[in-house]
C-alpha positions in Angstrom: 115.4 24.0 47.0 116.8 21.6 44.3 115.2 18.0 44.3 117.7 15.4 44.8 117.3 12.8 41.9 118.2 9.3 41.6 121.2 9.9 39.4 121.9 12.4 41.9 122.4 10.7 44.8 123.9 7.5 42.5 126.6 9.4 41.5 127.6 10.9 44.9 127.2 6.9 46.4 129.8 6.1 43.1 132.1 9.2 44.3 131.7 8.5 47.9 132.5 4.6 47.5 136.1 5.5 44.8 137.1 7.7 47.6 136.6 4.9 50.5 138.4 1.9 48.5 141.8 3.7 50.3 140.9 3.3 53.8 138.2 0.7 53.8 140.1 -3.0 54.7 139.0 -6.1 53.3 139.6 -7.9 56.9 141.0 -11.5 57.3 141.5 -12.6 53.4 143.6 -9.7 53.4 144.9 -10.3 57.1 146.2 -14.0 56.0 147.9 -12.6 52.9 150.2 -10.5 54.8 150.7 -12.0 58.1 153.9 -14.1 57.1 155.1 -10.1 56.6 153.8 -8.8 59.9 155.4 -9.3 63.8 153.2 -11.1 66.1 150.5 -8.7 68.2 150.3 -10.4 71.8 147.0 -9.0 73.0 145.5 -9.6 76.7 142.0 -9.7 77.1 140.1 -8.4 80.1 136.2 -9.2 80.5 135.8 -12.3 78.6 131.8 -13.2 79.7 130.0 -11.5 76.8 131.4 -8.5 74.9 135.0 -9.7 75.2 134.0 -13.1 73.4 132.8 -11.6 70.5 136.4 -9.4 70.3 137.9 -12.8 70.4 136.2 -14.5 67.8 136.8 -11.1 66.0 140.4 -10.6 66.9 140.8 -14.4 66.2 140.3 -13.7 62.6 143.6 -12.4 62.0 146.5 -14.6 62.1 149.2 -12.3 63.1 147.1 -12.0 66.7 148.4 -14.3 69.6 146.1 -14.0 72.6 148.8 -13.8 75.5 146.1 -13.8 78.7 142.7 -13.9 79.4 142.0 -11.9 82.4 138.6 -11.7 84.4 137.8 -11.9 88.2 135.1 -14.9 87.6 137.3 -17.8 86.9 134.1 -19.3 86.1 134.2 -17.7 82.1 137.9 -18.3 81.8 137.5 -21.8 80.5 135.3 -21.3 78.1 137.3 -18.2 76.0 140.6 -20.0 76.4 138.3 -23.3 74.9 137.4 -20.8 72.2 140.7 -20.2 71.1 142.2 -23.5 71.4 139.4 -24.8 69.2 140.7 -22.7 66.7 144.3 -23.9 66.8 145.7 -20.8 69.1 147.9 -21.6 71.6 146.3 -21.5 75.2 146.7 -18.3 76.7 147.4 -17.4 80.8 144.4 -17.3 82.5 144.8 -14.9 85.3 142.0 -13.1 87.4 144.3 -9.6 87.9 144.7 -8.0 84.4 147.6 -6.0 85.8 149.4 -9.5 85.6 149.3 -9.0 81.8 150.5 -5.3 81.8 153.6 -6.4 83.4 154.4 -8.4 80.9 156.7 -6.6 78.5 155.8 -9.1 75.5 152.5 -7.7 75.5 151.6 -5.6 73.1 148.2 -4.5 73.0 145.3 -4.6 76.1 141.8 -5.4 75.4 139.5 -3.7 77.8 136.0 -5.5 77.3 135.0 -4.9 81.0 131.9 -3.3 82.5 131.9 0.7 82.1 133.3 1.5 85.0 136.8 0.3 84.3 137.3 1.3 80.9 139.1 4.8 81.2 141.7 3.3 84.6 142.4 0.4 82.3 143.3 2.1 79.4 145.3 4.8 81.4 147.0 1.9 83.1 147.1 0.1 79.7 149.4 3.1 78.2 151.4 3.6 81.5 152.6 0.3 81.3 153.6 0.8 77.5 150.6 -1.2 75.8 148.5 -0.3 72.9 144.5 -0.4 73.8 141.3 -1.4 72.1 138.6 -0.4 74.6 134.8 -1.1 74.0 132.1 0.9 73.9 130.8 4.0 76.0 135.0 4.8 76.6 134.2 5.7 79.6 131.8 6.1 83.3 132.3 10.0 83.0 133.4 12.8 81.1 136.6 13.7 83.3 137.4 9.6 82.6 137.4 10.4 78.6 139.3 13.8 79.4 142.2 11.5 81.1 141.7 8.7 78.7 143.2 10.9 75.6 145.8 12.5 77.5 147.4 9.3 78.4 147.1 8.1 74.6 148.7 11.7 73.8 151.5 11.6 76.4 152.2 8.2 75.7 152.1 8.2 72.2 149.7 4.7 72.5 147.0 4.2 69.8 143.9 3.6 71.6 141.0 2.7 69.4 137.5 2.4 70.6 134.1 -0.2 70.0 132.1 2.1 67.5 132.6 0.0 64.6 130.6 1.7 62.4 133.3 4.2 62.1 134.4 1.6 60.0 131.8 0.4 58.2 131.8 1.4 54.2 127.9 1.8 54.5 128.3 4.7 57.0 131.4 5.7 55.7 129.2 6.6 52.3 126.2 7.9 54.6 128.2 10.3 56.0 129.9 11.5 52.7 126.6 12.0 51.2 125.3 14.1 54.6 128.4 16.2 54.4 128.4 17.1 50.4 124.6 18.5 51.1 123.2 16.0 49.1 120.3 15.7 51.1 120.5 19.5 51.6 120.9 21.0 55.0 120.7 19.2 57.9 118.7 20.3 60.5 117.9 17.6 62.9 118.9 13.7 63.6 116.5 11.8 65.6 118.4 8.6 67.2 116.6 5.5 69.1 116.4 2.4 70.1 113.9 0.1 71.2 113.7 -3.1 73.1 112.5 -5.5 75.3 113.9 -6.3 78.4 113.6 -8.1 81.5 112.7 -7.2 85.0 116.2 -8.2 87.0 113.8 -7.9 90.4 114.8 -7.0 93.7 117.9 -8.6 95.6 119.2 -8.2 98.9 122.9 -7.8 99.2 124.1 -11.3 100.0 128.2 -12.8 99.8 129.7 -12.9 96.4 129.7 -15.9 95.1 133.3 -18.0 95.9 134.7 -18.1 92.3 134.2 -14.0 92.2 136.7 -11.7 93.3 134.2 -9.2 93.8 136.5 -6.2 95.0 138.4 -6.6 91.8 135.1 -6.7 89.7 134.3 -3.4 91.4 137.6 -2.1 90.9 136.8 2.2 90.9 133.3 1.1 91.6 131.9 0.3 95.2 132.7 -3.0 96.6 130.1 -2.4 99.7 127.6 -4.9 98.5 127.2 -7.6 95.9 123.5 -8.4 94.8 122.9 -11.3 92.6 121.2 -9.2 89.5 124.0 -7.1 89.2 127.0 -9.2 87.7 127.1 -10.3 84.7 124.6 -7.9 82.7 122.4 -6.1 84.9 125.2 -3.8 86.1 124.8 -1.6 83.0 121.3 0.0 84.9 123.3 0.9 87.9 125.1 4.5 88.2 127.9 3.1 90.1 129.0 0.6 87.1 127.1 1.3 84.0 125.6 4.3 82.0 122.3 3.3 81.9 121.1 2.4 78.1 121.8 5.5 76.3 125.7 4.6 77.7 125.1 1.1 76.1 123.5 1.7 73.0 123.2 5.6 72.5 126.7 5.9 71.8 126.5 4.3 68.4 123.2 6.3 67.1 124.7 9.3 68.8 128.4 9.1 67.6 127.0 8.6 64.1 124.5 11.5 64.4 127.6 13.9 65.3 130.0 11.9 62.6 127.3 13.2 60.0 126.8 17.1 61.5 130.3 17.3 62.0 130.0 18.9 65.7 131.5 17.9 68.8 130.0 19.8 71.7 126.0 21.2 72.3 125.3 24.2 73.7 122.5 23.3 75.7 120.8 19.1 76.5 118.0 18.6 78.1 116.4 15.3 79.2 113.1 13.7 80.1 111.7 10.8 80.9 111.7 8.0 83.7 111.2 4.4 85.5 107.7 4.1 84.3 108.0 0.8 83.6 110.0 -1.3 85.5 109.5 -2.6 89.4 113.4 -3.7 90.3 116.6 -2.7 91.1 117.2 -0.7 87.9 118.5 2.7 88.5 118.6 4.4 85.1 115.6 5.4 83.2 113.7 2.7 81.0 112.1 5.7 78.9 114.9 8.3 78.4 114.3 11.6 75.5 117.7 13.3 75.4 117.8 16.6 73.1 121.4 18.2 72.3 121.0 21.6 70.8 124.3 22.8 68.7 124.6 26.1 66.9 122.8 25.5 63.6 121.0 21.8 64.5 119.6 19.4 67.1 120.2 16.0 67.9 117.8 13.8 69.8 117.7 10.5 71.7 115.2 8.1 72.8 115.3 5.2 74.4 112.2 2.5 75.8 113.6 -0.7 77.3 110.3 -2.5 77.4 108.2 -1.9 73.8 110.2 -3.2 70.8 107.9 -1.1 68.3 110.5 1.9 66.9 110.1 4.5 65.0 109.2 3.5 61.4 108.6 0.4 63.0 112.3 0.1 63.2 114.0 -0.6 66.3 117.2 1.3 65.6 117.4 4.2 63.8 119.3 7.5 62.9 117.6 9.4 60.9 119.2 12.7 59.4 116.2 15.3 58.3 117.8 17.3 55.2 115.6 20.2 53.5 115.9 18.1 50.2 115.6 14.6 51.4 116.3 12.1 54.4 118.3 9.5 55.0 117.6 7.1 57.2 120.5 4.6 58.7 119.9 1.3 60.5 121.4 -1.3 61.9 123.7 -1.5 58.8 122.8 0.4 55.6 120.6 3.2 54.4 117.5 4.7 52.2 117.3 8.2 51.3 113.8 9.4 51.5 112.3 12.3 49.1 108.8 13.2 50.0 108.0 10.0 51.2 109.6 7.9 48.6 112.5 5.8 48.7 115.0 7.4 46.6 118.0 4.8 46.9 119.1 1.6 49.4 123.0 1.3 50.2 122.9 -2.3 51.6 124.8 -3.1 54.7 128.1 -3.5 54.5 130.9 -5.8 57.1 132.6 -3.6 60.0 133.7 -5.4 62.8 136.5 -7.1 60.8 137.4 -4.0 59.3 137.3 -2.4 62.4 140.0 -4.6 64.3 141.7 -4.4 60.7 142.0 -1.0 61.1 143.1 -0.8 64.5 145.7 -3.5 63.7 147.4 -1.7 60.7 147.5 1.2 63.1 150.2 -0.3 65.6 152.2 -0.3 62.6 151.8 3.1 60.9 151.2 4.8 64.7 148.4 7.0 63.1 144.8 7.3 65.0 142.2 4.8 64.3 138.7 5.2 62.9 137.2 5.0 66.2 139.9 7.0 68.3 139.5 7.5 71.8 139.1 11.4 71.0 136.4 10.9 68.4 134.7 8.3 71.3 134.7 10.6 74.1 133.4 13.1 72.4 130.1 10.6 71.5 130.4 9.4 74.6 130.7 12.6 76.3 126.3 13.1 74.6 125.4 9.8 76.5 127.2 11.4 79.9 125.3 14.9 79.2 122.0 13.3 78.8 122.6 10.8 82.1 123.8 14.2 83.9 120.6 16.3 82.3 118.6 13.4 83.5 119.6 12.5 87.2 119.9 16.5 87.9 116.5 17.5 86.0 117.8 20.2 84.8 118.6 22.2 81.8 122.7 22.0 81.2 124.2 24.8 79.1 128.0 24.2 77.9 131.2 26.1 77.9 132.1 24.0 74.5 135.4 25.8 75.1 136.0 24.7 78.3 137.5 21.2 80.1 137.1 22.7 83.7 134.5 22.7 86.3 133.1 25.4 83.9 131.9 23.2 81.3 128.5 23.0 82.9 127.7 26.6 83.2 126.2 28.0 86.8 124.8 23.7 87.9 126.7 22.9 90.9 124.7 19.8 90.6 125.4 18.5 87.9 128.8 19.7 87.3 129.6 17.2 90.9 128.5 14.4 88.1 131.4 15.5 85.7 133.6 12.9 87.9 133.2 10.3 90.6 134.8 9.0 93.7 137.5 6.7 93.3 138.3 3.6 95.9 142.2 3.3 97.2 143.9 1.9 94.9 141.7 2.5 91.9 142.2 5.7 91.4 142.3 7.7 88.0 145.6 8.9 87.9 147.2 12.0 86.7 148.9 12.0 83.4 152.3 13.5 83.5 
């Protein structure tokens, strides 16, 4: 083995960055430049209480956006995001509960899903059906058949559908991933991805009336509607099955869809999955403690997650860290260090993504090419986080037809191949494309 130097690595960092100055945007500077040149992009946002604020203040950033409706079925938050564009000199948008209101609109261009998990893959079918573009947030979708359908629709439609990885775009990652790939840090055996945190007990609720100013049935949308418990909507809906995807849904996909940017593989041969409740009381469904491993043919990937001890691995509470036999480097929240035995061989400092990001996606609905964060490229993360959740409610050992998109994918699991999909209510159901 050849010991990666200092100059080493700078000069792969220097070769890396030359070759990223092409597709790396420089986000709103740039975005105000050119908007006088640029047609207006008339988005309509759905799921505007937490995640779907932070895409406005994002999307806001670039002057060529007009925010057409804001759509969500508590018309308690609609106030409040149409307040936050207004503030900023935007013209009021509709505020309607239904975001099918907005896809009937002709003059709208692009949907923004920012709703719970469970509607992401009907709302961006729906979304391309009805002609729009789509920027849909993070995990893609509830379930792998969902992220199967998802791309078809963007294929059949010809929509560009970008996803909420942002570190796709993100120069710092962008130059990790170069360096992974050119063996600089040697070959790559195994990535170790985690996250730690501290979160609250949500309790235990009875089912009780929705509230008056949610339209629960459309909150639930695919989901069940059969009961409404007070510690499920806004957050706490992620650490149910029939909504969310449990935390390696929520935050796996971004250590995980980096982990399998850097390897360059798509589908494991075998996952596994361990861990449990062991430390909440509640209502929480998924696993507070969750070790995923995803074995592919020359390297392994693993996950862990604890909901309730912030102290991570390094004494980091996010990390992916890709072991090389030369060297390591470890990424975190933003930027990285390449370790050789023991010793910090170089720092890339964190670099700006989410403006990048949406700048990426927006030059996109003019070229027509595939974003950074396509919806192909996001299933296929996402599709880890679903293996793991399926591994872990079935616990059981799930070996992969990587060839297959059938009932076949899991081989010989009745089980856990019944977890590939879900039930659908009438009138939420996912359709077929074609």
């Amino acid at each position: 083995m050849t010991d990666l130097t200092r100059r080493d690595f700078l000069s792969t960092s220097a070769f890396a960055a030359a070759g990223l100055m092409a597709s790396v945007h420089v986000g709103p500077a740039r975005a105000a430049e050119d908007a006088k040149d640029k047609k207006p992009v008339r988005v309509a946002v759905m799921g505007v209480n937490g995640r779907g604020r932070g895409l406005i203040s994002t999307f806001m950033n670039f002057p060529e956006v007009e925010f057409a409706y804001i759509c969500d079925p508590d018309e308690n938050v609609m106030p409040g995001a149409v307040k936050q564009i207004t503030d900023k000199g935007k013209k009021a948008p509709k505020a309607v509960a239904d975001f099918r209101t907005a896809l009937d609109d002709k003059d709208v261009d692009v949907l923004i899903c920012a709703a719970p998990d469970h509607w992401h893959a009907l709302a961006t079918i729906w979304g391309c059906q009805a002609g729009k573009d789509v920027y849909c947030e993070k995990p893609c979708s509830h379930n792998i058949e969902e992220g199967r359908r998802m791309i078809e629709a963007a294929r059949y439609h010809k929509r560009v559908v970008g996803c909420g990885t942002q570190r796709r775009s993100g120069a710092d990652y962008m130059d990790a991933v170069k360096a992974i790939q050119s063996g600089k840090i040697g070959k790559v055996s195994f990535v170790r991805c985690w996250i730690t945190s501290t979160r609250p007990n949500i309790g235990k609720e009875q089912p009780v009336d929705p509230p008056k100013n949610l339209d629960f049935s459309l909150w639930a949308g695919p989901g069940s509607a059969s009961y409404y418990k007070k510690n499920l909507v806004h957050y706490h809906w992620h650490w149910r099955w029939d909504y969310g995807t449990g935390e390696c849904g929520n935050n796996g996909i971004h250590a995980l869809d980096i982990a399998r940017w850097g390897l360059g593989v798509d589908v494991p041969n075998y996952v596994t999955c361990g861990g449990a409740k062991y430390h909440f009381e509640d209502d929480q469904e998924t696993p507070d403690t969750q070790l995923a491993t995803f074995d592919f043919d020359n390297a392994a990937i693993q996950w862990e997650h604890r909901t309730w001890s912030k102290r991570g691995i390094d004494g980091a509470d996010f990390g992916i860290a890709f072991y090389g036999s030369d060297a390591t480097l470890v990424c975190g929240s933003s930027g990285y260090t390449v370790y050789q035995k023991e010793k910090a061989v170089e720092t890339r400092k964190p670099a700006s993504r989410d403006n990048e990001h949406v700048q990426n996606f927006l030059d996109c609905l003019i070229s027509r090419e595939k974003p950074n964060a396509d919806v192909e490229i996001c299933h296929h993360s996402t599709q880890l986080c679903h293996l793991a959740n399926i591994a872990w409610r079935t616990r059981s050992t799930l070996q992969l037809n990587p060839k297959s998109t059938s009932t076949d994918f899991i081989q010989n699991n009745p089980a856990a191949s019944a977890l590939l999909g879900r039930e659908y209510r009438k009138g939420f159901e996912l359709p077929k494309i074609g």
